[in-house]
C-alpha positions, 0 to 999 in steps of 0.5 A: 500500500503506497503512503498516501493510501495509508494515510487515507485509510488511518484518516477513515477509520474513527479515533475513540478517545475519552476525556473529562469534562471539568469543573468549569465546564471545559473539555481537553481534546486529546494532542493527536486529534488536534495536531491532524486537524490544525486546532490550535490554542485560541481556535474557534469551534462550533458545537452542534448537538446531533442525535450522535453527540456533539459535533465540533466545527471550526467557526469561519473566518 
């Protein structure tokens, strides 16, 4: 399988990772998830509540 196939696939495949909700009402995403997505601090997200769970988006410019 050449690298970008590889990459496709490991990208296709659904990360489960668990974390806490804090006091204040905060959730850590995991370093991995952000790195791939190119989250950094400060970012802005939309969170959207779907029948699945929340969904997070990144806020237009």
């Amino acid at each position: 399988m050449g690298p970008f196939r590889y990459y496709q696939a490991q990208m296709a495949r659904s990360e489960k990772l668990t974390t806490t909700v804090s006091t204040n009402g905060q959730v850590t995403l995991p370093s991995a998830m952000r790195k791939r997505r190119g989250w950094g601090a400060g970012m802005r997200l939309q969170a959207e509540d779907t029948p699945e769970g929340v969904l997070l988006k990144p806020v237009p410019a």
